[in-house]
N, C-alpha and C positions, 0 to 999 in steps of 0.2 A: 874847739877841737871836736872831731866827731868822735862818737863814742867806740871804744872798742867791743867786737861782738863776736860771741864764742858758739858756736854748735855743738851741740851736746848729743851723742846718738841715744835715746829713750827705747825701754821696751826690744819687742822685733823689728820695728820700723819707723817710730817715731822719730822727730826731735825737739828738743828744748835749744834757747836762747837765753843767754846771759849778756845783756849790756853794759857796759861801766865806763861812769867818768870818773876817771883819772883824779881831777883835780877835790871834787867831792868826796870820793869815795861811796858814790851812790852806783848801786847795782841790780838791772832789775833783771827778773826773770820773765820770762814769755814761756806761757806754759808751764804744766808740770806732769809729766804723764808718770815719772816714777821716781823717788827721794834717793836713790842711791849715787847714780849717775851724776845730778846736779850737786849734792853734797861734796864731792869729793873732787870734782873742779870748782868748785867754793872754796873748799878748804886748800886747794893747790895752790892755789893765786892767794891766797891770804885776803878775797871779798866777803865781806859783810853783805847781804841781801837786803834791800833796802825797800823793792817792789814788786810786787809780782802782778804779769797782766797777762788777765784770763782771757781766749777769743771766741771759747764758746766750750758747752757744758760736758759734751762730749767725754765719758771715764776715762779715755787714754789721754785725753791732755790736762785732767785736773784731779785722779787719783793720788798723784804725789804728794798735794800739797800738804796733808797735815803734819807728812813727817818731816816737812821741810822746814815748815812754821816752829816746830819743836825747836830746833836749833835756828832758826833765822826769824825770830817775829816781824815779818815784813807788813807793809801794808797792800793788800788786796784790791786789785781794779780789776772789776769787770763793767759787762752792762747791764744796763736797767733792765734791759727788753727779756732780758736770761736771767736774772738776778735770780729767781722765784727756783730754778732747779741749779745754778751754780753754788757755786760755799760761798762761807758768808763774807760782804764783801765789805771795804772798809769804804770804797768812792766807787757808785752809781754813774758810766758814762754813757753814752750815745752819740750818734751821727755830726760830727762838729764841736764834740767837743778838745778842748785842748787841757795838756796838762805837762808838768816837767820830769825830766830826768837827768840829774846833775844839768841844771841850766838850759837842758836843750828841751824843746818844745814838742810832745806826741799826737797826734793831730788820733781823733779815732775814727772813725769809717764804718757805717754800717756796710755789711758785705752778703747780709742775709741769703740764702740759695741751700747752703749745705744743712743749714739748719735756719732757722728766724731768730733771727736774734746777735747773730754773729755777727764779732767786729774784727779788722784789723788796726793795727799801729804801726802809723806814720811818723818818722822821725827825719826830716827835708833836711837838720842840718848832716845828718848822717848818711842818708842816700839811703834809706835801709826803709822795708817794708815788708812787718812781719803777717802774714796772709794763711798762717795755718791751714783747714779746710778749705780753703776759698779756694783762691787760685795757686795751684801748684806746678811743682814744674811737669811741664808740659802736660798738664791734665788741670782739671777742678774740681771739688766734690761732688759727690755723689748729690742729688736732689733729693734728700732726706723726708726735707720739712716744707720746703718753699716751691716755686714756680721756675721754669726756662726762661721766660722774661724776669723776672724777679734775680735770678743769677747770672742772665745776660745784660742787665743793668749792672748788679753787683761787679761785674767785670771787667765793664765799659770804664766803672767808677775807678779802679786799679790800674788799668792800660790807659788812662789822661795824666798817671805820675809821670814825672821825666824820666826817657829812657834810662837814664843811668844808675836807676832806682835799683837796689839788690834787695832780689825776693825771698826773703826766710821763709818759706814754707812748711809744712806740719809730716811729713811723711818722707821715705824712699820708695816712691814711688813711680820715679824717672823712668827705671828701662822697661818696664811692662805698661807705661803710658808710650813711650815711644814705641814698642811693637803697632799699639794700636793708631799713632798718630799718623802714622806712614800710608795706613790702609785710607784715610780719608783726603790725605795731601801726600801721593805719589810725588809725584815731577819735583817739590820742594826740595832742590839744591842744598839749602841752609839746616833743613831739618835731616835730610840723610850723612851730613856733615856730621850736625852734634849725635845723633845714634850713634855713629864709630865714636866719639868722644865720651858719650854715656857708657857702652859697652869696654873703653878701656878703662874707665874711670872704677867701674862696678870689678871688673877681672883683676885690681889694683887695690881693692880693696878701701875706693874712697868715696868719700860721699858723695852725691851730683847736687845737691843743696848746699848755700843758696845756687842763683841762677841771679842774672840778669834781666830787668824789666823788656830792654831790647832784642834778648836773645829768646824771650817766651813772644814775644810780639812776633817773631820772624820766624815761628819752629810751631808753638802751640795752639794745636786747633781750635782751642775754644776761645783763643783770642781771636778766629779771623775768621769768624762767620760771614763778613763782610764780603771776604776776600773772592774774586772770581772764579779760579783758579778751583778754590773748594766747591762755591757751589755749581760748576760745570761739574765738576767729579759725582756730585751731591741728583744731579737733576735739577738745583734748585737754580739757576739762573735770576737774578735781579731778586731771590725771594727775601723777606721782611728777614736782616740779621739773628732778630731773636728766634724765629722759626729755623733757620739754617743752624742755630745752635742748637734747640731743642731737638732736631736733627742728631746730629753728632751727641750730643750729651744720650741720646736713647738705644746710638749705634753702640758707645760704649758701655752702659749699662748687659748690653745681649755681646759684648765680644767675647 
């Protein structure tokens, strides 16, 4: 059974994830940017915390945890490559590794760009794929730490999951990434589509996370450096994808 998975809205604009199987009783958390929020849909559902998985060091996504740990002694997964500025952590992972939650299998994914060191988690039998800084809806981190090739890899590595894959990402950050995503892919049908869906979504007062792996593939510019359509818009015609993004990731840093 796939696991049930709950959005937490964190802070001003974060969010937290809560996973749980059912049949274990195992529940993990993804992120922690603040203890109140997650404590009290813990305590609503009647979940025991059982994991918490960190994706990178960043204070709004791992301030929370001590007062989490206080009532929840969980075990702590992050990675190796971050361990050194993360809390302390109980399992050391990186690129390929695998590990369970209630039975089901977390695949981890180096996703380095926003910062080095950063991962996500993979859960195939869940279709869920939690991407914090990485790839967001319809945007991606800021290039903190890493390179434009180094996060247009990271990227490539996220957009080869199956379409059906649902993106938990780390922010609300949808409709001021969609102002700017318009500006670089005009004529996109599909993305001036989800704008009107984002902007009712937001005047509704609901979240636009997750999103769909298919629906950032067909809307979000940073997945389609590729695509022609952007770099006609771009000047860049036939140019190298990771330069067409380091393009756009530079447009939106000045927008």
């Amino acid at each position: 059974m796939p696991l049930e998975i709950v959005t937490i809205p964190c802070l001003s604009d974060n969010y937290a994830f809560l996973a749980h199987d059912a049949a274990s009783g195992e529940t993990a958390l993804i992120d922690a940017p603040e203890p109140g929020p997650i404590l009290s849909e813990l305590n609503a559902r009647g979940w025991t915390l059982s994991h918490v998985l960190l994706t990178h060091h960043h204070w709004d996504h791992v301030d929370g945890l001590p007062g989490i740990l206080e009532s929840h002694p969980a075990k702590v997964i992050g990675a190796a490559a971050d361990a050194y500025r993360l809390p302390a952590l109980d399992q050391q992972v990186g690129e390929g590794d695998v590990f369970e939650i209630g039975g089901e299998p977390v695949q981890v994914l180096d996703v380095s760009g926003h910062t080095i060191g950063h991962i996500a988690f993979y859960m195939p039998e869940s279709a869920a794929v939690f991407t914090a800084d990485s790839l967001m809806a319809l945007g991606c981190g800021r290039l903190f730490e890493g390179t434009a090739p180094q996060m247009w890899a990271s990227l490539s590595k996220l957009a080869a999951l199956p379409d059906e894959t649902i993106v938990y990402s780390g922010h609300e950050y949808t409709q001021s990434n969609a102002k700017f995503a318009i500006t670089v892919d005009p004529d996109n049908s599909a993305l001036q589509q989800r704008i009107i869906e984002i902007d009712d979504a937001r005047a509704a007062g609901k979240p636009t996370v997750p999103s769909t792996l298919a629906v950032e593939k067909a809307t979000n510019p940073f997945l389609r450096a590729a695509d022609p359509a952007i770099q006609a818009h771009l000047g860049m015609i036939d140019a190298d994808p990771a330069a067409v993004f380091a393009e756009i990731r530079a447009r939106k840093d000045r927008f």
